[in-house]
C-alpha positions in Angstrom: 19.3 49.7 -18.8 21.8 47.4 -17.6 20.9 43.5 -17.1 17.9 44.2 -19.7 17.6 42.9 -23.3 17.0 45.9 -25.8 13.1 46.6 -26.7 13.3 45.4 -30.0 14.8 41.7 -28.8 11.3 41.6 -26.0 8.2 39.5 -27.0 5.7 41.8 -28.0 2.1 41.0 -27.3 -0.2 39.3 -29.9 -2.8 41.8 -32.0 -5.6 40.1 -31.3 -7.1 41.6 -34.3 -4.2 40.9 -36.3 -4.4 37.2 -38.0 -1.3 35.7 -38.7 0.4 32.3 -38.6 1.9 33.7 -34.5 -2.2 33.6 -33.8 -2.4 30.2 -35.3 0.3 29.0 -32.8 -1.0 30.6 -29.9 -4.3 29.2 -30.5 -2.9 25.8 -31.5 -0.4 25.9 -28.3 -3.1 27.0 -26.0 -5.3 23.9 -27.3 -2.3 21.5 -26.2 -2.4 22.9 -23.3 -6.4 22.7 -22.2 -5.7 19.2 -23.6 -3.2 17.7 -21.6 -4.6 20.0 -18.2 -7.9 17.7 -19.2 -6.0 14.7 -19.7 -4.0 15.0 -16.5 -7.2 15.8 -14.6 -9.0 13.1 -16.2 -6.3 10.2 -15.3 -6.0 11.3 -11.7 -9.9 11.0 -11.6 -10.0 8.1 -12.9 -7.4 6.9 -10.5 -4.6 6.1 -13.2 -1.6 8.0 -13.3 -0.3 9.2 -16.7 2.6 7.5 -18.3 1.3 4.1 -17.0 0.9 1.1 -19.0 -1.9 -0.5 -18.7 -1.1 -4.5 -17.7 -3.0 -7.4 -19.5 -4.3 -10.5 -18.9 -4.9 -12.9 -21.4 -5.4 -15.9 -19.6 -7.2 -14.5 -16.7 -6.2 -13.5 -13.3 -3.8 -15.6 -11.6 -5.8 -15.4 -8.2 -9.6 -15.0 -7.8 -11.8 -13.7 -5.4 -12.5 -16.4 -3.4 -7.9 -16.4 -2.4 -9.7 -13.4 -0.3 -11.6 -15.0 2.4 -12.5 -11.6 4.3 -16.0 -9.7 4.0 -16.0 -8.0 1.1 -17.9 -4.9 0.4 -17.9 -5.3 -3.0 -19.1 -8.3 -5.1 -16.2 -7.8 -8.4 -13.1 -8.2 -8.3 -10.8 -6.0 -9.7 -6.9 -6.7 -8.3 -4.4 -3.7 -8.0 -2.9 -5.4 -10.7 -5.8 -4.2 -12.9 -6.4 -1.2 -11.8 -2.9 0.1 -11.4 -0.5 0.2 -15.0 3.0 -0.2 -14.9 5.3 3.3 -15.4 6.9 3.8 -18.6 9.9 2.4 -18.9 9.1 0.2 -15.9 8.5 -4.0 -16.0 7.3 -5.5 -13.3 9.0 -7.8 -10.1 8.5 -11.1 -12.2 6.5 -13.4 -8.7 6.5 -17.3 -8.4 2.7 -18.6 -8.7 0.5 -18.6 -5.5 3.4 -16.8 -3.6 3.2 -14.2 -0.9 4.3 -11.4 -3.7 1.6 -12.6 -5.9 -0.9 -12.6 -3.6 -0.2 -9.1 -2.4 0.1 -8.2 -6.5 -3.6 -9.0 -7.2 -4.8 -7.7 -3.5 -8.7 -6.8 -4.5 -9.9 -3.0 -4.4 -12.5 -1.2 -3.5 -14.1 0.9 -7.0 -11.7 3.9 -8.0 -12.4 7.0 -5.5 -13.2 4.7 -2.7 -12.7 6.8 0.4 -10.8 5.4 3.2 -12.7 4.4 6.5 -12.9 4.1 10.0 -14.3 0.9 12.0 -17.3 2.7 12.3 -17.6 3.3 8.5 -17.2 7.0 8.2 -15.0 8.0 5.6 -11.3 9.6 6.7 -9.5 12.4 5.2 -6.6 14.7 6.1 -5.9 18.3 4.8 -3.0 18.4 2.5 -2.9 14.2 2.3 -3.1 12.7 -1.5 -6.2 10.4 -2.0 -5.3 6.7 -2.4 -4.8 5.5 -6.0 -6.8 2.5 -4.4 -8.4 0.9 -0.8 -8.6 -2.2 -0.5 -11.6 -4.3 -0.1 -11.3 -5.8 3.3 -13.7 -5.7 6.3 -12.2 -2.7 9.2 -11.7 -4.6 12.4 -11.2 -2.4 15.9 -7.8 -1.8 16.7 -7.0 -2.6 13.0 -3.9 0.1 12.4 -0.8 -0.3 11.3 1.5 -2.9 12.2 -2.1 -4.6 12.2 -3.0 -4.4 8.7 0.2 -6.5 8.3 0.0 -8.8 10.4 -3.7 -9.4 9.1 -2.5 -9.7 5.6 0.6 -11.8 6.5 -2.2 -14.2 8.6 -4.6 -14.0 5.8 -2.1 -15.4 3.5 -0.9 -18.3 5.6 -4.1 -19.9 6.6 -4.9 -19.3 2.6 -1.7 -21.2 1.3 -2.2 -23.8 4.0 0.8 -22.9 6.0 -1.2 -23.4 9.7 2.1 -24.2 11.2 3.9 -20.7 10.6 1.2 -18.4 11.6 2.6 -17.4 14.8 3.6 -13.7 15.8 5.9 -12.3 18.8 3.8 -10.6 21.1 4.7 -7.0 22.6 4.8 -8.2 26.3 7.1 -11.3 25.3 6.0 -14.5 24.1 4.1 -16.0 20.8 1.0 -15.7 19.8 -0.4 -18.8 17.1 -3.0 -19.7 15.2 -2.0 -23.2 16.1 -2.9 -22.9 20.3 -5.8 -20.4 19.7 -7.4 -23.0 17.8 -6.8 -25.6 20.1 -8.4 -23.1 22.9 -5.7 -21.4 24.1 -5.9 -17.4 25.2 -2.9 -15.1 26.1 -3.3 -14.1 29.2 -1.1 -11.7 31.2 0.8 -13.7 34.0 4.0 -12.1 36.4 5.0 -9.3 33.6 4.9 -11.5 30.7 2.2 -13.0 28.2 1.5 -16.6 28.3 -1.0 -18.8 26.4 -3.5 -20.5 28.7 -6.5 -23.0 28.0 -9.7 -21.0 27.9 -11.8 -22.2 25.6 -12.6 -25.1 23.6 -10.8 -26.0 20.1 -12.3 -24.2 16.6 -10.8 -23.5 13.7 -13.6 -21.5 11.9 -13.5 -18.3 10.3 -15.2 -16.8 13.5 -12.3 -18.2 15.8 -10.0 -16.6 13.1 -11.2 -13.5 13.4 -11.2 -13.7 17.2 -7.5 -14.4 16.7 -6.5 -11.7 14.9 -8.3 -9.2 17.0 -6.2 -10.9 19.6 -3.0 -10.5 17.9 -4.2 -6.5 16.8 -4.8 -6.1 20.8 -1.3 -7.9 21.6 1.3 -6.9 19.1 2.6 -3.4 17.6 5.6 -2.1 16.1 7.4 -3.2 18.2 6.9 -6.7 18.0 6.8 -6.7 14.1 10.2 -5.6 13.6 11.1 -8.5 15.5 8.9 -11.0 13.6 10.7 -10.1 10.2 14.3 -10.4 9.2 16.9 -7.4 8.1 16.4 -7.0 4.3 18.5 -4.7 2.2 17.1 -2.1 -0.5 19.4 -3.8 -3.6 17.6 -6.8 -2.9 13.9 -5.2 -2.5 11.0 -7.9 -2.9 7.9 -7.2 -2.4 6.3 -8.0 1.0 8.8 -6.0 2.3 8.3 -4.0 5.3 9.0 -1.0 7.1 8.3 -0.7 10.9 9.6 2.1 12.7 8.9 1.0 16.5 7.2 3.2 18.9 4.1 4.4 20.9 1.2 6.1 19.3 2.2 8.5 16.3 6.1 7.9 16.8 5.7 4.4 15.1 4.5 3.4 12.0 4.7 0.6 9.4 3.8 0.3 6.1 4.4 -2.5 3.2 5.4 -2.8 -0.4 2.6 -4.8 -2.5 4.4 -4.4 -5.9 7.5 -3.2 -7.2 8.6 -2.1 -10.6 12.1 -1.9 -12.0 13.6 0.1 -15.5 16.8 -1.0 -17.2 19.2 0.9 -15.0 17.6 -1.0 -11.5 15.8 2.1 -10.3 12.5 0.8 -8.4 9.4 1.6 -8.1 6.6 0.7 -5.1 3.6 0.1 -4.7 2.8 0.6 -1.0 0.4 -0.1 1.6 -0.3 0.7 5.0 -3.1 0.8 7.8 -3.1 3.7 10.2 -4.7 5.1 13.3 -7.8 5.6 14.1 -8.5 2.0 12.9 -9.1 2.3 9.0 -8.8 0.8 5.4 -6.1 -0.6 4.3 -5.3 1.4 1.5 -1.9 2.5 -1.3 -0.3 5.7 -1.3 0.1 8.0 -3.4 3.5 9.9 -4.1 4.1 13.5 -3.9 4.1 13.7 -7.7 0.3 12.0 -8.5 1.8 9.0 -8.7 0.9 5.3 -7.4 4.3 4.1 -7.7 6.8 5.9 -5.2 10.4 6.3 -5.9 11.9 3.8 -3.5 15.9 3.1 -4.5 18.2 4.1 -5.4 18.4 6.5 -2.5 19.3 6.5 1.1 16.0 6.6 2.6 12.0 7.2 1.2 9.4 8.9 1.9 6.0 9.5 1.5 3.2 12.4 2.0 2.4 12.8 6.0 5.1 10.2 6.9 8.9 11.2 7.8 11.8 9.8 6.0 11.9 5.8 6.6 15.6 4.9 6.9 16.9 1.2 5.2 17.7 0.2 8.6 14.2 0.0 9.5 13.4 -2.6 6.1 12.1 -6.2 7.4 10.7 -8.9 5.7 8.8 -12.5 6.7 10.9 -15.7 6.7 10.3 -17.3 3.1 
């Protein structure tokens, strides 16, 4: 028949009474297989993709648990930096010491298969959605989502390096929002349209008050506003604490943040990233289309990841240094 390769030149079907050195392969081929099926199964269980290299620490973690100064859930510490290898071919972003890359490179994590949750503790899931290679260990506060889980980290950072002074966001009805007047007792308080900072109560600078201020900033800031708060970045000049905030209401807008990057010889990169969502729920990585924890992030025109649309270079921020 035309298009068709004669019978002769067909496979034929093993005898399966018939030893031989073809049985021999088959059997030896289908070993490889059931091997490397278990293997594969057994690194996404254990929350390491394959083809990672595992990253070491001879001298001990550059940060401990105590750089963390949320409740923790969890009593170790294990960074991302642990738990997550390099890919093959892949170095990492090299990070100056107690800098805002660093700190986000040895964020702490919840144990492997940790499920994401709400405020109220419940664990979150959605049809179709990877599991995270890794949540991390930080308290859920209401209204937490996603330009939140930023702004919480970028706080938490600050008032851990001892930069007081800086920690000050734009607020979404105009206006600033600072650690600096919250401590000193000042509230924002709608006034004629806009946001304004008023005296309201007396002057703190305890972890308590803290708190109390970012659940201020969660309530007065979104997308919106963080997209102003950071500066146009570029993707040839990716760093990590890099941001992406697509403004807009409810599901429209979304941010999300890269927590540690990883480049091969010809400058392709490779991302770590983080985001919050709504409801109000773990921080947490994602995970790429592929199994992976690192996501394909440049060269290209735009990314994406698993539930998300494409996020376009034009929408790339990052904090003042």
């Amino acid at each position: 028949e035309p298009g068709k390769p004669d019978a002769e030149a067909r496979p034929q079907p093993l005898d399966p009474n018939v030893p031989g050195p073809g049985r021999r392969v088959l059997r030896i081929a289908l070993a490889a297989a059931v091997v490397a099926v278990g293997a594969c199964a057994f690194f996404q269980w254990a929350g390491v993709a394959p083809r990672e290299v595992a990253r070491t620490f001879p001298n001990g973690y550059p940060r401990r648990s105590a750089d963390y100064a949320w409740h923790r859930h969890t009593r170790s510490y294990t960074p991302i930096a642990s738990r997550i290898g390099i890919p093959a071919g892949f170095h990492e972003v090299p990070v100056e010491p107690g800098s805002w890359p660093e700190w986000l490179r040895f964020l702490p994590l919840m144990p492997a298969h940790s499920p994401i949750r709400g405020a109220d503790g419940r664990p979150l899931g959605w049809p179709g959605i990877p599991a995270p290679p890794g949540v991390v260990d930080m308290d859920v506060r209401r209204n937490q989502e996603c330009a939140d889980t930023i702004l919480r980290l970028r706080a938490e950072y600050l008032r851990w390096a001892g930069h007081d002074d800086r920690l000050a966001f734009s607020l979404a009805g105009g206006g600033t929002i600072s650690w600096a007047d919250w401590r000193r007792g000042m509230r924002p308080v709608p006034v004629g349209g806009r946001v304004r900072m008023v005296r309201m109560a007396g002057p703190s600078e305890s972890r308590q008050s803290f708190e109390a201020f970012l659940d201020a900033v969660f309530n007065w800031c979104n997308t919106d506003s963080l997209s102003g708060d950071g500066i146009p970045a570029t993707p040839e000049d990716l760093r990590i604490g890099d941001f992406v905030s697509r403004p807009g209401a409810g599901a429209r807008g979304h941010a999300m943040m890269i927590v540690d990057l990883a480049v091969d010889a010809d400058g392709n990169r490779r991302a770590l990233i983080l985001q919050g969502a709504m409801p109000a729920q773990s921080a947490h990585l994602l995970r790429a289309s592929t199994g992976s924890a690192w996501i394909p992030i440049y060269p290209a025109p735009c990314f994406s990841v698993p539930g998300w649309r494409e996020f376009t270079w034009d929408l790339l921020r990052r904090f003042d240094p």
